[in-house]
N, CA, C and O atoms as a Tinker XYZ file with bonds, in Angstrom:
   396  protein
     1  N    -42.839000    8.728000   15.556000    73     2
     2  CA   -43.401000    8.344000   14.278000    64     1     3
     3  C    -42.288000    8.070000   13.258000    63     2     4     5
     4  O    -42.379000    7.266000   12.331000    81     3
     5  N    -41.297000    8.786000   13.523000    73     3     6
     6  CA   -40.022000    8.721000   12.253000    64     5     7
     7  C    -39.161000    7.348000   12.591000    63     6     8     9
     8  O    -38.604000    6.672000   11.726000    81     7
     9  N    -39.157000    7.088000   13.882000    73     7    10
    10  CA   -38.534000    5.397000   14.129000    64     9    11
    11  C    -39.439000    4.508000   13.527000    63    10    12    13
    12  O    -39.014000    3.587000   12.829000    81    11
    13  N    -40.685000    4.685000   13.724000    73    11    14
    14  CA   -41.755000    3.579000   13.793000    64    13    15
    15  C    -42.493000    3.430000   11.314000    63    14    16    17
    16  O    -42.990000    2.568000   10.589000    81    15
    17  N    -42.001000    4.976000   11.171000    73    15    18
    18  CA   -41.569000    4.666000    9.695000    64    17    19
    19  C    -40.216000    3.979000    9.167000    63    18    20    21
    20  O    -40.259000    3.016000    8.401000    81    19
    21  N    -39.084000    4.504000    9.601000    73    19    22
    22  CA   -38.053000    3.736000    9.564000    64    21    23
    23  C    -38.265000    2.211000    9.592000    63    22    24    25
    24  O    -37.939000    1.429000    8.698000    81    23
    25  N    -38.753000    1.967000   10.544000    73    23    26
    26  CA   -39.163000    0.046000   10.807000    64    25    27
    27  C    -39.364000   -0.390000    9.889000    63    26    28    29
    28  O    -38.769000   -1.339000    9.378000    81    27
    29  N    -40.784000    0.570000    9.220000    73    27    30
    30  CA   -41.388000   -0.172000    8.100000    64    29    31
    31  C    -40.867000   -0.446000    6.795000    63    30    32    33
    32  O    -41.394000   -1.211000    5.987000    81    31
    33  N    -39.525000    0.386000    6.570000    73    31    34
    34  CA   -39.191000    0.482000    5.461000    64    33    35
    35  C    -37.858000   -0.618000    5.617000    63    34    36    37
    36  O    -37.595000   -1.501000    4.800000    81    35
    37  N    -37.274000   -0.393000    6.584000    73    35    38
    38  CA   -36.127000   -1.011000    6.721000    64    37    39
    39  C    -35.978000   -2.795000    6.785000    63    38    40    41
    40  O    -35.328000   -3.595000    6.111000    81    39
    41  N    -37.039000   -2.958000    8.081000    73    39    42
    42  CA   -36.663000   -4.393000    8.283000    64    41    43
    43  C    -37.696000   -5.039000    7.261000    63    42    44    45
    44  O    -37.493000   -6.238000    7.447000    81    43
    45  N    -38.669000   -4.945000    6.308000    73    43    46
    46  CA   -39.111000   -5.475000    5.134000    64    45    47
    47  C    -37.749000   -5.411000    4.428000    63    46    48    49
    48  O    -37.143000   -6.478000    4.327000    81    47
    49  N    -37.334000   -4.583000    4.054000    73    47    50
    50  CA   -36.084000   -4.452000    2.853000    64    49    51
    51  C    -35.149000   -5.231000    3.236000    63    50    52    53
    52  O    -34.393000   -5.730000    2.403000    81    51
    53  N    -35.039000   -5.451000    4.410000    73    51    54
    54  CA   -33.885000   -6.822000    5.040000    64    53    55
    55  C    -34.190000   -7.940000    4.432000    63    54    56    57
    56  O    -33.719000   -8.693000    3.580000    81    55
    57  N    -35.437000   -7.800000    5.346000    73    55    58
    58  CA   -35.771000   -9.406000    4.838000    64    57    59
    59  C    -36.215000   -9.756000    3.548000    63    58    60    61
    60  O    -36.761000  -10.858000    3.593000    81    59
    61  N    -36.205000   -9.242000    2.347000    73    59    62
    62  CA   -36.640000   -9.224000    0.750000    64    61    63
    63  C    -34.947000   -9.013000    0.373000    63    62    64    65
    64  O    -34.591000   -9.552000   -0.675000    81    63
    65  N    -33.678000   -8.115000    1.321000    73    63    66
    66  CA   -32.746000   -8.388000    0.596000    64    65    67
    67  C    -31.998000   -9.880000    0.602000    63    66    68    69
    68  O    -31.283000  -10.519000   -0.169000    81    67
    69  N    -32.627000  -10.070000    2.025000    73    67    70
    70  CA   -31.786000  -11.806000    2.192000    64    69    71
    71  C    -32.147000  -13.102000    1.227000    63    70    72    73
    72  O    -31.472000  -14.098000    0.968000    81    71
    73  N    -33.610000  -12.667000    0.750000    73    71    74
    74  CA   -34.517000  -13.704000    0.299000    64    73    75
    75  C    -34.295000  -13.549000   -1.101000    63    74    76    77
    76  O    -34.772000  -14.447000   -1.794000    81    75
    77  N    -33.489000  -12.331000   -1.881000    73    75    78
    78  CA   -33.049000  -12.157000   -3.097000    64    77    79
    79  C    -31.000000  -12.660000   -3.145000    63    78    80    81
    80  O    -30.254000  -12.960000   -4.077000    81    79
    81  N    -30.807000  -12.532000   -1.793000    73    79    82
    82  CA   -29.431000  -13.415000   -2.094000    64    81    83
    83  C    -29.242000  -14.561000   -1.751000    63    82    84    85
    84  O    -28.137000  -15.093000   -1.642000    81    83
    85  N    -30.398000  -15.105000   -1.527000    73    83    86
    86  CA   -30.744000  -16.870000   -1.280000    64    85    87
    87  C    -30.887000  -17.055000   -2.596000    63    86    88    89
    88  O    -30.148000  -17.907000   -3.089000    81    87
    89  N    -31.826000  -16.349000   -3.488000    73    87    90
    90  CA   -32.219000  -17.221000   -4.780000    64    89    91
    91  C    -31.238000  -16.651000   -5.821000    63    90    92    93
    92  O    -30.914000  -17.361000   -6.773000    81    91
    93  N    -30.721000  -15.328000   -5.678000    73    91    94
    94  CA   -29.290000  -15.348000   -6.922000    64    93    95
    95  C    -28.345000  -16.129000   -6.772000    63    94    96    97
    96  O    -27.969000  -16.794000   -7.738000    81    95
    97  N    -27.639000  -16.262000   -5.355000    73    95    98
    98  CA   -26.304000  -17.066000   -5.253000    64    97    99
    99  C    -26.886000  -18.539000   -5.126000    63    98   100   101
   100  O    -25.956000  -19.345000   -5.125000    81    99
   101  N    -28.406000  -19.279000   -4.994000    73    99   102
   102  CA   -28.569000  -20.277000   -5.370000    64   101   103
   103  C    -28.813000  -20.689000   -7.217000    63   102   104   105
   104  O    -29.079000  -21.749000   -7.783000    81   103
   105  N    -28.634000  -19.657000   -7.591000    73   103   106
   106  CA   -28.226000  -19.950000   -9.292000    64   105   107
   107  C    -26.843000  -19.732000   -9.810000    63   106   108   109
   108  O    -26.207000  -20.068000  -10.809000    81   107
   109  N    -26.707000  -19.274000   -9.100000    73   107   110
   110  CA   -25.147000  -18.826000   -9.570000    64   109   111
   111  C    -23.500000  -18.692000   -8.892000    63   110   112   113
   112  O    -23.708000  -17.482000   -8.811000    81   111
   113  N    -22.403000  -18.807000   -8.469000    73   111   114
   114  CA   -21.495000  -19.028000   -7.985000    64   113   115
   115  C    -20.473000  -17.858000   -8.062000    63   114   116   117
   116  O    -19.702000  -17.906000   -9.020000    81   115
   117  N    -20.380000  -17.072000   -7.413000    73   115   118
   118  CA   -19.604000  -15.808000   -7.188000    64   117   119
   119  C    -17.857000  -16.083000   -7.822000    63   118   120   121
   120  O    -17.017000  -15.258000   -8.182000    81   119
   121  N    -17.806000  -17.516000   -7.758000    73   119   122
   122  CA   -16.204000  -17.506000   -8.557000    64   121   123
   123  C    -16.829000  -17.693000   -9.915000    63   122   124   125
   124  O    -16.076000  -17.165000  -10.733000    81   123
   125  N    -17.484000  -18.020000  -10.282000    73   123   126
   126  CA   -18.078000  -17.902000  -11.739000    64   125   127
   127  C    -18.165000  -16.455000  -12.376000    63   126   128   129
   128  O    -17.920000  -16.297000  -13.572000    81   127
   129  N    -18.526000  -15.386000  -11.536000    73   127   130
   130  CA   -18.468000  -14.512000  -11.956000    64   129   131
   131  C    -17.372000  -13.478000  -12.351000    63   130   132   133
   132  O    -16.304000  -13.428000  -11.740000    81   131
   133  N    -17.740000  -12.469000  -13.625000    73   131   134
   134  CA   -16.331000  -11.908000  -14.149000    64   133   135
   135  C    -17.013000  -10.354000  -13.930000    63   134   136   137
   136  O    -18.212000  -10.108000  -14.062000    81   135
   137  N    -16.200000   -9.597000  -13.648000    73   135   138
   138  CA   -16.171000   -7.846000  -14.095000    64   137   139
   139  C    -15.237000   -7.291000  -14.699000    63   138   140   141
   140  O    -14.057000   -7.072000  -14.423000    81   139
   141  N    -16.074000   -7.022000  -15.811000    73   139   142
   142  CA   -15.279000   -6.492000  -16.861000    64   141   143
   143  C    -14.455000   -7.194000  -17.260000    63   142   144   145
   144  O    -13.344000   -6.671000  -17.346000    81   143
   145  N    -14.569000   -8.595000  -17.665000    73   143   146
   146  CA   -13.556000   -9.747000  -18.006000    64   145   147
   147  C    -12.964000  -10.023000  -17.454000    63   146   148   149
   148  O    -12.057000  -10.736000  -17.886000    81   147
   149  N    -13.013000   -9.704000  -16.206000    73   147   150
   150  CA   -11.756000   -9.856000  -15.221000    64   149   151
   151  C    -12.630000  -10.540000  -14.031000    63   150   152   153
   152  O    -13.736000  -10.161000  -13.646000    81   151
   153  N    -11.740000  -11.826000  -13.458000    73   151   154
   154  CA   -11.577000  -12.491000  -12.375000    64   153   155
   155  C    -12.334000  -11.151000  -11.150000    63   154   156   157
   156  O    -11.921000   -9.998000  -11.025000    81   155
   157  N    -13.519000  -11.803000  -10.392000    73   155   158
   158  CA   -13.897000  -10.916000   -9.450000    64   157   159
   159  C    -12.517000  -10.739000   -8.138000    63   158   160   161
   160  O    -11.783000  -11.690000   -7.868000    81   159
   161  N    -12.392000   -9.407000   -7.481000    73   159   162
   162  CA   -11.016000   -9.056000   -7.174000    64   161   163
   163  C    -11.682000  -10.149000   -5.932000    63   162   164   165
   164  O    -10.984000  -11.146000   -5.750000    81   163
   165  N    -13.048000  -10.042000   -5.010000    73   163   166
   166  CA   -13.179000  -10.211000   -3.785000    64   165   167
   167  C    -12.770000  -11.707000   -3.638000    63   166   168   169
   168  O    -12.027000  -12.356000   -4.374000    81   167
   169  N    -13.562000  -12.181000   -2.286000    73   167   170
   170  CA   -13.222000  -13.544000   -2.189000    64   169   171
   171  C    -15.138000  -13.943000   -2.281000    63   170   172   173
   172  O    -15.873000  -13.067000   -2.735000    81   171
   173  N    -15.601000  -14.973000   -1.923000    73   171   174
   174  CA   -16.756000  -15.802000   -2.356000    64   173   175
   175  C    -17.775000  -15.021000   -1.085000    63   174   176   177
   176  O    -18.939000  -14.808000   -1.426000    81   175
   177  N    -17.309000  -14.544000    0.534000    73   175   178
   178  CA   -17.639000  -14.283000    0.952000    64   177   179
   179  C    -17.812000  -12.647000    0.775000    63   178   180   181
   180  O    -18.856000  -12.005000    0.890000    81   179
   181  N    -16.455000  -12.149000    0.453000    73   179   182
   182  CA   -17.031000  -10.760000   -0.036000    64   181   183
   183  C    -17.937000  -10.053000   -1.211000    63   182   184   185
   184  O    -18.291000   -8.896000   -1.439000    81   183
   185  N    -18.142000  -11.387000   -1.870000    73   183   186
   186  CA   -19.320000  -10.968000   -3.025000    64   185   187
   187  C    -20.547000  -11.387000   -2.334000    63   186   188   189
   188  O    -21.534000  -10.715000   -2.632000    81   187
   189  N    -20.699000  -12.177000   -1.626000    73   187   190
   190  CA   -21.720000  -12.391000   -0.863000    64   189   191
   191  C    -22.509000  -11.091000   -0.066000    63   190   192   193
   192  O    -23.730000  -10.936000   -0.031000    81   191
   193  N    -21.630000  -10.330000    0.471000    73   191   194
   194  CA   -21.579000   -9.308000    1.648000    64   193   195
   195  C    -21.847000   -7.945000    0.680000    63   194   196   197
   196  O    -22.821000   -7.232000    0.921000    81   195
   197  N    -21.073000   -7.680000   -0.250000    73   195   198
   198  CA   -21.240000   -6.642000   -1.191000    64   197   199
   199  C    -22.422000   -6.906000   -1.743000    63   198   200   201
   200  O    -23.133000   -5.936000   -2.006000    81   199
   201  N    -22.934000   -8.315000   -2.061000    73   199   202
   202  CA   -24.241000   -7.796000   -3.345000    64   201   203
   203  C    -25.536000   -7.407000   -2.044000    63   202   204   205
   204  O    -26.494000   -6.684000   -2.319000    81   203
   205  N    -25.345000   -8.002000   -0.707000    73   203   206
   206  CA   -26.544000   -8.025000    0.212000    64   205   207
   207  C    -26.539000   -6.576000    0.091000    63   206   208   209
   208  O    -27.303000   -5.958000   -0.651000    81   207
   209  N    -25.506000   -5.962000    0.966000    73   207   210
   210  CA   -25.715000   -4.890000    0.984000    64   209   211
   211  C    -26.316000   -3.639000   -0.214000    63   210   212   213
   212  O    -26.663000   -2.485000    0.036000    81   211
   213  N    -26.289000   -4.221000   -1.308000    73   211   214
   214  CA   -26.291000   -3.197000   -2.359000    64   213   215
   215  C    -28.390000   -3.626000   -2.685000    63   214   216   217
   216  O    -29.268000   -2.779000   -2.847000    81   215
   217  N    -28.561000   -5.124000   -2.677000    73   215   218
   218  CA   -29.619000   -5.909000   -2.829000    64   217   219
   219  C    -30.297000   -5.125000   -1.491000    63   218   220   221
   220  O    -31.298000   -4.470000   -1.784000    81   219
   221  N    -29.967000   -5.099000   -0.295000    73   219   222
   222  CA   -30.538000   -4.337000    0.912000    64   221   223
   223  C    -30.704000   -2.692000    0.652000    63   222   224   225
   224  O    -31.300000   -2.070000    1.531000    81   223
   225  N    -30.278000   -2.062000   -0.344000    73   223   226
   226  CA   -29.956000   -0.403000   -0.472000    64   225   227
   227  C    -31.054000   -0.375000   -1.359000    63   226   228   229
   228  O    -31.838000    0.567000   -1.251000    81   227
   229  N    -31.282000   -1.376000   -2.352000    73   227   230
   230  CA   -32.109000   -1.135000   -3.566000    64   229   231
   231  C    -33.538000   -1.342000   -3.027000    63   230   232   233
   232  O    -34.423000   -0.554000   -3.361000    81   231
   233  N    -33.799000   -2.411000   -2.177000    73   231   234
   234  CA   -35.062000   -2.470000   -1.633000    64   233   235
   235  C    -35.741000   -1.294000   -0.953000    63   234   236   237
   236  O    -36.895000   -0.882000   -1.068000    81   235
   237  N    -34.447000   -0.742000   -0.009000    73   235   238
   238  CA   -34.877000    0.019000    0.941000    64   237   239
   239  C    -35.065000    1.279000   -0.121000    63   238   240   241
   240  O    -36.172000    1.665000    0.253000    81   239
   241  N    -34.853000    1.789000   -0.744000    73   239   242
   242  CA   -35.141000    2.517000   -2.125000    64   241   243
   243  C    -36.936000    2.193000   -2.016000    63   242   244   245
   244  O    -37.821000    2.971000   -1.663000    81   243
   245  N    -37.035000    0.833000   -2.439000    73   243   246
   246  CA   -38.370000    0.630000   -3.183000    64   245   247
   247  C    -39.053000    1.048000   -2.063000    63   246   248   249
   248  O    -39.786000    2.037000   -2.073000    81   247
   249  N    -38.814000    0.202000   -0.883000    73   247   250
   250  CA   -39.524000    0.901000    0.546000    64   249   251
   251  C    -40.107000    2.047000    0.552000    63   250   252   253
   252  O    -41.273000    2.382000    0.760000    81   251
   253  N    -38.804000    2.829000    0.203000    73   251   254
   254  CA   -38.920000    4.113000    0.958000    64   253   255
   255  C    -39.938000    5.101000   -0.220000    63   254   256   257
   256  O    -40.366000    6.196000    0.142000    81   255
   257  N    -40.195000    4.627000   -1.433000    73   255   258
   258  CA   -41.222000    5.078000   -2.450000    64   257   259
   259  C    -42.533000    4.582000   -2.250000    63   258   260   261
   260  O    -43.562000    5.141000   -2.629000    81   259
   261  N    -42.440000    3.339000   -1.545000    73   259   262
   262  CA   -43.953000    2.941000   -1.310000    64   261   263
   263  C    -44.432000    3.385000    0.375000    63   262   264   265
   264  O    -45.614000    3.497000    0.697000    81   263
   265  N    -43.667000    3.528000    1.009000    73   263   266
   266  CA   -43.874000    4.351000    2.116000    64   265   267
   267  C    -44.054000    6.235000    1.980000    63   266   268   269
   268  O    -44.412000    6.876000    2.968000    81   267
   269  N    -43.811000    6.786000    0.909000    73   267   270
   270  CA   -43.815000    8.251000    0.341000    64   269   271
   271  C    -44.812000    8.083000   -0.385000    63   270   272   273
   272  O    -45.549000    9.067000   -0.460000    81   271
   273  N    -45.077000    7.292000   -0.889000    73   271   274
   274  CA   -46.580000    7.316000   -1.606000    64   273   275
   275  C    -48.063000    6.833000   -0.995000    63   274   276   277
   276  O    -49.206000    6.817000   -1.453000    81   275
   277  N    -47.597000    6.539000   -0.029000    73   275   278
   278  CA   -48.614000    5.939000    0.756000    64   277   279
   279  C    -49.145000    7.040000    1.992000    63   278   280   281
   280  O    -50.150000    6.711000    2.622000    81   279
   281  N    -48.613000    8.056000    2.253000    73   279   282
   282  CA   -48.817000    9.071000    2.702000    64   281   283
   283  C    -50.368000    9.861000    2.219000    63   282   284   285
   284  O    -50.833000   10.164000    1.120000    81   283
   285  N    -50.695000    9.956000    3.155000    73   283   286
   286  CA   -52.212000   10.845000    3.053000    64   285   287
   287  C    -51.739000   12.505000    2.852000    63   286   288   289
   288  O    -50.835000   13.138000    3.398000    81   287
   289  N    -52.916000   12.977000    1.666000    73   287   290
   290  CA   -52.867000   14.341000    1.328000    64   289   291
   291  C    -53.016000   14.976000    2.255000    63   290   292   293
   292  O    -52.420000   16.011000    1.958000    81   291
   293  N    -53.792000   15.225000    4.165000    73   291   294
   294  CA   -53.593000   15.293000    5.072000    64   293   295
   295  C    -52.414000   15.350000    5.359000    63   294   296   297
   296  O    -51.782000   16.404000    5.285000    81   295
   297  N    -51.982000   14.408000    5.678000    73   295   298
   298  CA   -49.974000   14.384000    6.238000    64   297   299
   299  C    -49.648000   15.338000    5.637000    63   298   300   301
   300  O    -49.648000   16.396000    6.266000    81   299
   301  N    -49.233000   15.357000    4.161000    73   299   302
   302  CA   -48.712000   16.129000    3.138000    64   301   303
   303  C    -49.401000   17.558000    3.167000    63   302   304   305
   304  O    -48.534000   18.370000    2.843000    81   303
   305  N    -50.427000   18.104000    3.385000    73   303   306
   306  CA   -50.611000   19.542000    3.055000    64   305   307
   307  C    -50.895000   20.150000    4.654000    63   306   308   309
   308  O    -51.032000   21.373000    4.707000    81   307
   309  N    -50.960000   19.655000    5.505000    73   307   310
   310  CA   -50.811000   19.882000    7.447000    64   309   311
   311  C    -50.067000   21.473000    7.310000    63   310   312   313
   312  O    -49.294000   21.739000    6.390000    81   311
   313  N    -50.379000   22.278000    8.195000    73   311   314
   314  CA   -50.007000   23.428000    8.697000    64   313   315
   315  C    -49.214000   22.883000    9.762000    63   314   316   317
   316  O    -49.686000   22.307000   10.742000    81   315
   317  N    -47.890000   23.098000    9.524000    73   315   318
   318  CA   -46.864000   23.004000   10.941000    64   317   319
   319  C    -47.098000   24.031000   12.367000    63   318   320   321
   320  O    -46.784000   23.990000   13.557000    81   319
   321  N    -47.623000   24.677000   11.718000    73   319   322
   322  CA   -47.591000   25.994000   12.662000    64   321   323
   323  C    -49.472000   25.556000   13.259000    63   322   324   325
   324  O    -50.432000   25.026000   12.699000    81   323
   325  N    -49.257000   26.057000   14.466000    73   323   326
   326  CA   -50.133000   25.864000   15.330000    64   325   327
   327  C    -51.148000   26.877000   15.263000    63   326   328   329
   328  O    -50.653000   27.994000   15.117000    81   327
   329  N    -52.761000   26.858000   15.335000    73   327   330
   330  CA   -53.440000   27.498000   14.860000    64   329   331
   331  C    -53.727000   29.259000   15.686000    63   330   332   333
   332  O    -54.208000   30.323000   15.295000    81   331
   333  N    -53.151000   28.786000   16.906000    73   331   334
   334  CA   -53.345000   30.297000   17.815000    64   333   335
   335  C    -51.391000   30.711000   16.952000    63   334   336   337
   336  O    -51.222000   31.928000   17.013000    81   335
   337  N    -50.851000   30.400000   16.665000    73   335   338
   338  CA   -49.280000   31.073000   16.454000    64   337   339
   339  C    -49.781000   31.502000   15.081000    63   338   340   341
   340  O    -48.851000   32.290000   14.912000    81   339
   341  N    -50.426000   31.614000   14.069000    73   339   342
   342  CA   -50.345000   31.709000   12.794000    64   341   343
   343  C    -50.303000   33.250000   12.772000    63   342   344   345
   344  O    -50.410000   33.978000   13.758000    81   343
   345  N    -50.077000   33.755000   11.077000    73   343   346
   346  CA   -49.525000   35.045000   11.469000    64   345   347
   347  C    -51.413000   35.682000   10.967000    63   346   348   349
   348  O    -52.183000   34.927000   10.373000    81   347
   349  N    -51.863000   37.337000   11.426000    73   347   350
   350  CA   -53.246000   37.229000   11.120000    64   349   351
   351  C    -53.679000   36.971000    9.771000    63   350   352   353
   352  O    -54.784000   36.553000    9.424000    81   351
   353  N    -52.618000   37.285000    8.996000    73   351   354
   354  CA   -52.933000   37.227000    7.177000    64   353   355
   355  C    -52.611000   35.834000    6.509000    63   354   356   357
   356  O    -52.103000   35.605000    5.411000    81   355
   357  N    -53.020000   35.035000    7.417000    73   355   358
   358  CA   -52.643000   33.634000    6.896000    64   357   359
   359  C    -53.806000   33.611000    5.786000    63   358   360   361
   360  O    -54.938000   33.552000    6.267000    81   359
   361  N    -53.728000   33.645000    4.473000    73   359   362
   362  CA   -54.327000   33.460000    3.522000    64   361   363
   363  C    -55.190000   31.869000    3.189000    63   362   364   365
   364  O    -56.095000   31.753000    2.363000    81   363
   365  N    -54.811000   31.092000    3.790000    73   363   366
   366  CA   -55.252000   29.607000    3.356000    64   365   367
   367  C    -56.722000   29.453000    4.179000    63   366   368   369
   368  O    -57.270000   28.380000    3.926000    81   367
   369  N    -57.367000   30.210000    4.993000    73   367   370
   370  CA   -58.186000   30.562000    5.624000    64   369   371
   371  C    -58.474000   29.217000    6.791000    63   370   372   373
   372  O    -57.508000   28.548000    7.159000    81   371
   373  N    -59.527000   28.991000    7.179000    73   371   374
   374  CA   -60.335000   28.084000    7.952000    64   373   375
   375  C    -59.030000   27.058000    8.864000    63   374   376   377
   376  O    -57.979000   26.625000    8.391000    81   375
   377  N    -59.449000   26.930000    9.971000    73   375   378
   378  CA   -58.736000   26.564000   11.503000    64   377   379
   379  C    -57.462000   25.292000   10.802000    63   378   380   381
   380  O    -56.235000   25.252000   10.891000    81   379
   381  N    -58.096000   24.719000   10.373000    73   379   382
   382  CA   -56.827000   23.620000    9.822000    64   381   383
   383  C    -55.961000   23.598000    8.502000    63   382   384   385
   384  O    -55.194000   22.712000    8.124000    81   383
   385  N    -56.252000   24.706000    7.942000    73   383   386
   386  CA   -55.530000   24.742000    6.649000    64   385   387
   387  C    -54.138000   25.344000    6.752000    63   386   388   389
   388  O    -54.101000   26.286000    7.543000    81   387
   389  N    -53.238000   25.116000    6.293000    73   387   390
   390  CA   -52.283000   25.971000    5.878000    64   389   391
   391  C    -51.420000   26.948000    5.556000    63   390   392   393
   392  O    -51.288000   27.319000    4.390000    81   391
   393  N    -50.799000   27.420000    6.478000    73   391   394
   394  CA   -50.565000   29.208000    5.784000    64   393   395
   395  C    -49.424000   29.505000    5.264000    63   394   396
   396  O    -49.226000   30.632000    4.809000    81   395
């Protein structure tokens, strides 16, 4: 289940980071750009490579909040512990709850 969440978060965020450095660097020109008044240090390809990756980190961010929120109160309040292992004073009472 933790690969098959991973998927979901990851290869969407790929493909939304590629499709956000198609339409910035189609407005704009990486030697055009300055930091901090200053001439960017990289070359045209390493601003390319740096913003994906950072454009790929930020998505997978958004991903990973809409995949955490999308989680059922089920998932989220589940007893890990198995219902014959529980200890007898499990307070949360009835076969599937919580202790």
């Amino acid at each position: 289940m933790f690969a098959q969440r991973l998927m979901w978060i990851v290869w969407p965020a790929f493909l939304v980071a590629g499709l956000i450095e198609l339409v910035v660097f189609g407005m704009f020109d990486p030697e055009d750009m300055h930091w901090f008044g200053q001439q960017m240090p990289l070359s045209r390809q390493g601003v390319y490579t740096v913003s994906f990756f950072v454009f790929w980190a930020l998505t997978i961010v958004s991903s990973s909040l809409t995949t955490l929120l999308s989680i059922s109160p089920f998932e989220v309040n589940r007893c890990p512990v198995s219902v014959d292992q529980r200890p007898p004073n499990c307070t949360q009472g009835g076969k599937d709850s919580c202790c």
